[in-house]
PyMOL CGO cylinders between C-alpha atoms (Angstrom):
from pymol import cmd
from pymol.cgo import CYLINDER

trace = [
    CYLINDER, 0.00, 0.00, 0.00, 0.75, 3.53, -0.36, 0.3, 1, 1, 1, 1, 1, 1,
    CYLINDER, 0.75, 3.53, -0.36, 1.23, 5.82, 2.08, 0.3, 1, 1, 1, 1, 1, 1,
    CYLINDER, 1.23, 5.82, 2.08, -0.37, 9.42, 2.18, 0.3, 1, 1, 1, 1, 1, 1,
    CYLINDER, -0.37, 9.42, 2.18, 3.07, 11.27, 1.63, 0.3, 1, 1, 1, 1, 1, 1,
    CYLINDER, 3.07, 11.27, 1.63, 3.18, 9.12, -1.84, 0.3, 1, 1, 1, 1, 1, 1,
    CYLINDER, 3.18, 9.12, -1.84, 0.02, 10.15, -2.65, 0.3, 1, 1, 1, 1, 1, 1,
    CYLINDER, 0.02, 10.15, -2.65, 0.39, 13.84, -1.93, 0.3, 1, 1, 1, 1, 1, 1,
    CYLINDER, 0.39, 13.84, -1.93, 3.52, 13.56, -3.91, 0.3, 1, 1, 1, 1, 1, 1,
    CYLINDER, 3.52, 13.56, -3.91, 1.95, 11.46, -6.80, 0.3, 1, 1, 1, 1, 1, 1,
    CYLINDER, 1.95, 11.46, -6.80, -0.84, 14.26, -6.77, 0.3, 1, 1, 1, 1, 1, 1,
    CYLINDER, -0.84, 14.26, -6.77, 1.36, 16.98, -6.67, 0.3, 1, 1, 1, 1, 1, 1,
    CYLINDER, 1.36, 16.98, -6.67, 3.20, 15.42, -9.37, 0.3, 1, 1, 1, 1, 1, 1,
    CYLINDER, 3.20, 15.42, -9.37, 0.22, 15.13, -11.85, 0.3, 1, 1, 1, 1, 1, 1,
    CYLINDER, 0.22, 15.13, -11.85, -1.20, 18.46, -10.71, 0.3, 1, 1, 1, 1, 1, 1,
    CYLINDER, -1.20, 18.46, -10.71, 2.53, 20.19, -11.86, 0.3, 1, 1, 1, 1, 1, 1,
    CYLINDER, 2.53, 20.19, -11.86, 2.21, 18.05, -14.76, 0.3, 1, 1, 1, 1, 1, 1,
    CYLINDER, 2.21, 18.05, -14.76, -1.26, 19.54, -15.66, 0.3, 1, 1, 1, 1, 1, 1,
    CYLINDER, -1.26, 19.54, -15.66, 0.12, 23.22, -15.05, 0.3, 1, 1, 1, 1, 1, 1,
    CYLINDER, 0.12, 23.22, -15.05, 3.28, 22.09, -16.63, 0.3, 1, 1, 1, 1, 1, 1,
    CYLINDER, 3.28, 22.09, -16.63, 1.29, 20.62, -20.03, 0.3, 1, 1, 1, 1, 1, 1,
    CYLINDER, 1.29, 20.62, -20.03, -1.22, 23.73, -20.00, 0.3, 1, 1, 1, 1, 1, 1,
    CYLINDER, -1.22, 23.73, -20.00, 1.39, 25.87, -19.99, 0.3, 1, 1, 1, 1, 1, 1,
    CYLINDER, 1.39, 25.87, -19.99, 3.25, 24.82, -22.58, 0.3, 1, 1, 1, 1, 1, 1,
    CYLINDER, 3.25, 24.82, -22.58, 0.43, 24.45, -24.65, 0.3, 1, 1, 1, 1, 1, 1,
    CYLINDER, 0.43, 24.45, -24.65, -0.24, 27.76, -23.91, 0.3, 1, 1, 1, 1, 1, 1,
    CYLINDER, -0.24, 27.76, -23.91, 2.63, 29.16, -25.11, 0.3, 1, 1, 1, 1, 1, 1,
    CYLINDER, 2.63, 29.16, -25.11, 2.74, 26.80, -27.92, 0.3, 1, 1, 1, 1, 1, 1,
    CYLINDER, 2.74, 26.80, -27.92, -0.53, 28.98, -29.23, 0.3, 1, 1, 1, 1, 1, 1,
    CYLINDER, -0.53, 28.98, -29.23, 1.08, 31.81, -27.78, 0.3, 1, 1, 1, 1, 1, 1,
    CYLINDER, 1.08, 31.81, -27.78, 4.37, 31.06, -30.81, 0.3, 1, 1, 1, 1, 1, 1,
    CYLINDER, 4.37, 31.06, -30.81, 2.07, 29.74, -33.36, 0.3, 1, 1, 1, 1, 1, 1,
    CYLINDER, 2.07, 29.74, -33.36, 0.17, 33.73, -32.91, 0.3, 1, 1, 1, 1, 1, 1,
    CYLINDER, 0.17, 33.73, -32.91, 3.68, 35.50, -33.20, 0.3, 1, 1, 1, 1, 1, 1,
    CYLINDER, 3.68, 35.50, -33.20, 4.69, 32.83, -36.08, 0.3, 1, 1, 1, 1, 1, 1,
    CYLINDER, 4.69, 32.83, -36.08, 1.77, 33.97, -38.12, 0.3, 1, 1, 1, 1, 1, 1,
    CYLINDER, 1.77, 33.97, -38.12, 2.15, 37.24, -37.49, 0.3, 1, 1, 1, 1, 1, 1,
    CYLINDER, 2.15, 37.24, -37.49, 5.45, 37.81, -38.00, 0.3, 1, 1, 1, 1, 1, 1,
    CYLINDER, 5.45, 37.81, -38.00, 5.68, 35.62, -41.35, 0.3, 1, 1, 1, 1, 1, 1,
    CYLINDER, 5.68, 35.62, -41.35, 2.68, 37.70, -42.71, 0.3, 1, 1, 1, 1, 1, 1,
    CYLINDER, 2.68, 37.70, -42.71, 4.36, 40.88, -41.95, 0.3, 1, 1, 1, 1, 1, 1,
    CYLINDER, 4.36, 40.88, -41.95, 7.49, 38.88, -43.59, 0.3, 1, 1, 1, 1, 1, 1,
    CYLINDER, 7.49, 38.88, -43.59, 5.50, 37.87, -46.47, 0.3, 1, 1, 1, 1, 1, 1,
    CYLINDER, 5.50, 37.87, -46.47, 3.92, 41.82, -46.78, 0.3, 1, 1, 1, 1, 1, 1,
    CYLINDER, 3.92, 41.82, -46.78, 7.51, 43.27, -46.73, 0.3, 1, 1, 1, 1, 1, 1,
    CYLINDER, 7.51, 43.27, -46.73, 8.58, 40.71, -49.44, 0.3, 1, 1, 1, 1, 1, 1,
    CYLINDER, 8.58, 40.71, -49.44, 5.33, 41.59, -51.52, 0.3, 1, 1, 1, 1, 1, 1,
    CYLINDER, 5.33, 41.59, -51.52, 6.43, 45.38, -50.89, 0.3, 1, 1, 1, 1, 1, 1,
    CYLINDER, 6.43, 45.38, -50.89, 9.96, 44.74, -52.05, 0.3, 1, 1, 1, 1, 1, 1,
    CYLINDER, 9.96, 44.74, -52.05, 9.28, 42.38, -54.93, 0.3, 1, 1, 1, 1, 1, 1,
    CYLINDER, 9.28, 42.38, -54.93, 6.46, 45.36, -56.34, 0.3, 1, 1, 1, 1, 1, 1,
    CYLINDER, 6.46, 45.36, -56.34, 9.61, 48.33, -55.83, 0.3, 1, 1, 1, 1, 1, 1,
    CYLINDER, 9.61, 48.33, -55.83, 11.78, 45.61, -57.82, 0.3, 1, 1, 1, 1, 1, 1,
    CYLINDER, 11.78, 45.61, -57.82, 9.53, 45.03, -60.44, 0.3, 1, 1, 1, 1, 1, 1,
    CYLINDER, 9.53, 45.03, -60.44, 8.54, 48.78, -60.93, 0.3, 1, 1, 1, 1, 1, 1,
    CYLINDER, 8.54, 48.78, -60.93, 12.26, 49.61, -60.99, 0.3, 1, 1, 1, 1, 1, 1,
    CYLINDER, 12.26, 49.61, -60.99, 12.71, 47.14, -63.34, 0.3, 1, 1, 1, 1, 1, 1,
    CYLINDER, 12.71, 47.14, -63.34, 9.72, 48.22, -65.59, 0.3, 1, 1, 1, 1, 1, 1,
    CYLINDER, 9.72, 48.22, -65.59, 10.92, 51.87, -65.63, 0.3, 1, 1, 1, 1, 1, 1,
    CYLINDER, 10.92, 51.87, -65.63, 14.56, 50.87, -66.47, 0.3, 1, 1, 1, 1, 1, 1,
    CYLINDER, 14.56, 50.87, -66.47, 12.80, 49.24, -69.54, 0.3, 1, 1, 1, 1, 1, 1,
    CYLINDER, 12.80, 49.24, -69.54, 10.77, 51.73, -70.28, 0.3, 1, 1, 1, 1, 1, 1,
    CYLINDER, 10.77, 51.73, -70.28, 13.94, 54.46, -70.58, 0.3, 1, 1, 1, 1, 1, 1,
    CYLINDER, 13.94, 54.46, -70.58, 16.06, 51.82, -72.04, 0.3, 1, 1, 1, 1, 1, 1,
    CYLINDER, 16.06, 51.82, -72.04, 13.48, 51.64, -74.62, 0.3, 1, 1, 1, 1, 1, 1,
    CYLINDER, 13.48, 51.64, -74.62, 13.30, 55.25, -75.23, 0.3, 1, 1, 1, 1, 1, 1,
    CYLINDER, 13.30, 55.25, -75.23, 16.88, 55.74, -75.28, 0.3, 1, 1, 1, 1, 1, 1,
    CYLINDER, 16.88, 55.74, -75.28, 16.79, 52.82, -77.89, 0.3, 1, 1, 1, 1, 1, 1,
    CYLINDER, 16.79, 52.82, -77.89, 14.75, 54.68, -80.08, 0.3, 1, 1, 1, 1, 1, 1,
    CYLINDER, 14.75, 54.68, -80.08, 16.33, 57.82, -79.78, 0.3, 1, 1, 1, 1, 1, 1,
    CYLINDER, 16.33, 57.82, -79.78, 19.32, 56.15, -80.95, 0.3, 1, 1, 1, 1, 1, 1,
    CYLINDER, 19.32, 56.15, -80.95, 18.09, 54.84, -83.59, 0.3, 1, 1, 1, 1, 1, 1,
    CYLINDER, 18.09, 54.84, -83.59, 16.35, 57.85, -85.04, 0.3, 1, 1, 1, 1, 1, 1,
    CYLINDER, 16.35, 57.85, -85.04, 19.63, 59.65, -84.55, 0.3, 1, 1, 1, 1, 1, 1,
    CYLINDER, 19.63, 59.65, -84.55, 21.15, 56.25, -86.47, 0.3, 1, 1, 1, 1, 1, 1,
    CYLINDER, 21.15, 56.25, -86.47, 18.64, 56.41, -89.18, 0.3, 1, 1, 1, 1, 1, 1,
    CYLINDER, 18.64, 56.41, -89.18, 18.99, 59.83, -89.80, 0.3, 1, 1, 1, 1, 1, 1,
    CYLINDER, 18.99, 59.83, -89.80, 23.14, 60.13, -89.86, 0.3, 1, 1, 1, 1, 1, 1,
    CYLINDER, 23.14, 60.13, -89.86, 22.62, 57.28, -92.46, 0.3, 1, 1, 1, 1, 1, 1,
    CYLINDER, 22.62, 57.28, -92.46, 20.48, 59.61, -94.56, 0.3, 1, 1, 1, 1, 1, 1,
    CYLINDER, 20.48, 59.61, -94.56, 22.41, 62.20, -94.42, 0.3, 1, 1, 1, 1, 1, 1,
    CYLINDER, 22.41, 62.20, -94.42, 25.41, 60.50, -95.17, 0.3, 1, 1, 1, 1, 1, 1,
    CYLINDER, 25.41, 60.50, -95.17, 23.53, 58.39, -98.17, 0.3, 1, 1, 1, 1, 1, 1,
    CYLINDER, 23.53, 58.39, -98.17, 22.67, 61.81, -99.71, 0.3, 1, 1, 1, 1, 1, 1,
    CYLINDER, 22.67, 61.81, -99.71, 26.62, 63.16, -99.04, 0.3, 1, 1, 1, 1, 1, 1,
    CYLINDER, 26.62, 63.16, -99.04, 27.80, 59.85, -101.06, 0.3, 1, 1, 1, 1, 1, 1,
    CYLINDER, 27.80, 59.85, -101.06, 25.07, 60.70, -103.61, 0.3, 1, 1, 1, 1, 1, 1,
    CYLINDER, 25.07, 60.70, -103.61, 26.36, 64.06, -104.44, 0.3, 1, 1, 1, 1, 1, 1,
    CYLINDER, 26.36, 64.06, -104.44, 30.02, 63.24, -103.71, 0.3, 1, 1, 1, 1, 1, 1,
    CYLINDER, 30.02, 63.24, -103.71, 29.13, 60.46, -106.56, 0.3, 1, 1, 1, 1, 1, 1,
    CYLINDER, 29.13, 60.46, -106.56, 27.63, 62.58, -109.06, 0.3, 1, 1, 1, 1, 1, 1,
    CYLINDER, 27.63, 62.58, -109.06, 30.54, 65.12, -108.39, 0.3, 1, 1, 1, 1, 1, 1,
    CYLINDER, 30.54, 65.12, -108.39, 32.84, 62.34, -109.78, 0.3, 1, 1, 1, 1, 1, 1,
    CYLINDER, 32.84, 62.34, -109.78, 30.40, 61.52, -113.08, 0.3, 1, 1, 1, 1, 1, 1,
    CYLINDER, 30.40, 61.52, -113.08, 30.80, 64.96, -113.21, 0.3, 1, 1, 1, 1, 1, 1,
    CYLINDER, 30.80, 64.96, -113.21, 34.37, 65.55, -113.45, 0.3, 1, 1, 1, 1, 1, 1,
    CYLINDER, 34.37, 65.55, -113.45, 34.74, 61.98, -115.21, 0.3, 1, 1, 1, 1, 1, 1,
    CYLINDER, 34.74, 61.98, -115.21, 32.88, 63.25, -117.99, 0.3, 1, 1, 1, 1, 1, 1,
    CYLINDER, 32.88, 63.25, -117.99, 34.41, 66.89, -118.01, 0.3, 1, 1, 1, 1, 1, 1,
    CYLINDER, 34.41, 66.89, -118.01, 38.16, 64.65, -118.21, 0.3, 1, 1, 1, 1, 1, 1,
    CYLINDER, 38.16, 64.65, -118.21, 36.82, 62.45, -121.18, 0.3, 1, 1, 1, 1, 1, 1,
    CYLINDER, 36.82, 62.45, -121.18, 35.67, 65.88, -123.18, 0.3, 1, 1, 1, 1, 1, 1,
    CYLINDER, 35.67, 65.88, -123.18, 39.33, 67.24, -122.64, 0.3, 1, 1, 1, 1, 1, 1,
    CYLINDER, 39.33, 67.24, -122.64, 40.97, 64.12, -123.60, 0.3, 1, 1, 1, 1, 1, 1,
    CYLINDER, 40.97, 64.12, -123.60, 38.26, 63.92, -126.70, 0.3, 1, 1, 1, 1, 1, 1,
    CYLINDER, 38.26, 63.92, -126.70, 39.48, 67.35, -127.50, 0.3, 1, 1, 1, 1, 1, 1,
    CYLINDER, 39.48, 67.35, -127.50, 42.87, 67.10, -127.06, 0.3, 1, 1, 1, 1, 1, 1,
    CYLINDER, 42.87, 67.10, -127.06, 42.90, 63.88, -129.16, 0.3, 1, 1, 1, 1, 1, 1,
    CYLINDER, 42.90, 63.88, -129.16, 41.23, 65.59, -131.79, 0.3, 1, 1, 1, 1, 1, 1,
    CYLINDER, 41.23, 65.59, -131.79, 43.68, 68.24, -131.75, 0.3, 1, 1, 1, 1, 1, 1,
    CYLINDER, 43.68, 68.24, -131.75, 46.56, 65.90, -132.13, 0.3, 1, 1, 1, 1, 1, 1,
    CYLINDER, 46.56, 65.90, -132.13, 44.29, 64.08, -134.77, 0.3, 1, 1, 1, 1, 1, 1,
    CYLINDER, 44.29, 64.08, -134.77, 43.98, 67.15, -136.48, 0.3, 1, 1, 1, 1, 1, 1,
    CYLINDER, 43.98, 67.15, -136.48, 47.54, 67.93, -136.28, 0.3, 1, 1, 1, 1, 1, 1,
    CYLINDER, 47.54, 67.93, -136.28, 48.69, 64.83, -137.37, 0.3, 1, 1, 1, 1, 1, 1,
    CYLINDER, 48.69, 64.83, -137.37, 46.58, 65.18, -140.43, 0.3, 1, 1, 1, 1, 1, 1,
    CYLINDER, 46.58, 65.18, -140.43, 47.91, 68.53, -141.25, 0.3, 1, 1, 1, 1, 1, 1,
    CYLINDER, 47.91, 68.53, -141.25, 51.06, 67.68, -140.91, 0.3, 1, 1, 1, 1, 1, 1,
    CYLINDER, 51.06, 67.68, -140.91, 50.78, 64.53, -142.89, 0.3, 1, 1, 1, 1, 1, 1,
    CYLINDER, 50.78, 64.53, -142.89, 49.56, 66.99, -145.52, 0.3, 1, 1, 1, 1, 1, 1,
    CYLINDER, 49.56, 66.99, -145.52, 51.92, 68.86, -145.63, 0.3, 1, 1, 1, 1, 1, 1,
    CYLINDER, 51.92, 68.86, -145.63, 54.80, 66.45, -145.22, 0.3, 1, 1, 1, 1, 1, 1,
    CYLINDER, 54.80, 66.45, -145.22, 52.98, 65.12, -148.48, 0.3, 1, 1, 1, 1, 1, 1,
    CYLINDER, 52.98, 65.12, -148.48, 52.45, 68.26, -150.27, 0.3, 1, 1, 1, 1, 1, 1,
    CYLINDER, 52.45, 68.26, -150.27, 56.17, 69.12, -149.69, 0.3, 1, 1, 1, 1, 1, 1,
    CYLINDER, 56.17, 69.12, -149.69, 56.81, 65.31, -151.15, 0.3, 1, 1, 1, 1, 1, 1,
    CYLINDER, 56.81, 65.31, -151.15, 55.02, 65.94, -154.38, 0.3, 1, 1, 1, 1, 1, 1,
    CYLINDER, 55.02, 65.94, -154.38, 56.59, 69.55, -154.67, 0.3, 1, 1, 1, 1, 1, 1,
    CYLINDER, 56.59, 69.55, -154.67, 60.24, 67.81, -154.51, 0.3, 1, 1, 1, 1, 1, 1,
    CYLINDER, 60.24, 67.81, -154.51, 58.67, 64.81, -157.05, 0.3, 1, 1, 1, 1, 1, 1,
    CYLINDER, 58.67, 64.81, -157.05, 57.26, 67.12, -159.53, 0.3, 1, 1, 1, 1, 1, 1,
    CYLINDER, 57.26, 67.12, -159.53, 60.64, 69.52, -159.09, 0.3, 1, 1, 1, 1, 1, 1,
    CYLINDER, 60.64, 69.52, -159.09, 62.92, 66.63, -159.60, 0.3, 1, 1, 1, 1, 1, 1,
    CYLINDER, 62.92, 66.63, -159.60, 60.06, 65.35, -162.23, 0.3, 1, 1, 1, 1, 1, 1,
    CYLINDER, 60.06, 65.35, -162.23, 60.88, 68.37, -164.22, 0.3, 1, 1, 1, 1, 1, 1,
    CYLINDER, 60.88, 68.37, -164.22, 64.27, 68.15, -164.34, 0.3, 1, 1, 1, 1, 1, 1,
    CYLINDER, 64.27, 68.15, -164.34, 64.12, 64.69, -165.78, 0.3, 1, 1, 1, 1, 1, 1,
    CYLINDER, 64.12, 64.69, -165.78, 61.22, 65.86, -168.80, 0.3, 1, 1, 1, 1, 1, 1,
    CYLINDER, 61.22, 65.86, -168.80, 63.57, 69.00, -169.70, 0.3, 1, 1, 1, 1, 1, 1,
]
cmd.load_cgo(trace, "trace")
């Protein structure tokens, strides 16, 4: 048999282990609360962070984009100008091409023509000195 001190102690024991257990569970709920509430505020602050990001990220786009463009426009339009430059810079040399050829036509002409003269008159002289030494023979 047991004697009363045991029992006193045995009910002491389960009556600690009652405060002991409801305590616990207590602040079991008690953690679980502050759990919650701190990982929602942790979520919230991540949800915050993750909306600056993406906003950052969708402005940075957005200038990107319009600095693209700008580029571009400034691109397309140094190519235009320089198209027309290479245009005119081209028909400057048909220009002077052709102006070149015309001299050289003329100044082959010239030398034609001189040729021709002097041809002439290297045969003119010829048939002077035949008909001269022609004469002399028929006399």
């Amino acid at each position: 048999m047991t004697s009363v001190g045991e029992l006193k102690a045995q009910k002491y024991i389960e009556t600690e282990s009652k405060r002991h257990n409801e305590e616990i569970k207590k602040l079991r709920t008690e953690n679980a609360r502050q759990i919650e509430v701190e990982s929602k505020t942790g979520e919230n602050e991540i949800k915050k962070i993750k909306t600056d990001y993406d906003a950052r990220v969708s402005n940075l786009k957005n200038e990107t984009e319009q600095k693209l463009v700008e580029i571009r426009d400034r691109q397309s339009k140094s190519v235009s100008e320089e198209n027309q430059r290479m245009e005119q810079e081209l028909m400057n040399l048909k220009k002077t091409h052709e102006e070149q050829k015309s001299e050289i036509k003329v100044a082959q002409q010239n030398e034609i023509n001189e040729m021709v003269e002097s041809h002439k008159t290297t045969l003119e002289n010829a048939r002077q000195k035949f008909l001269k030494e022609k004469s002399k023979f028929n006399v």
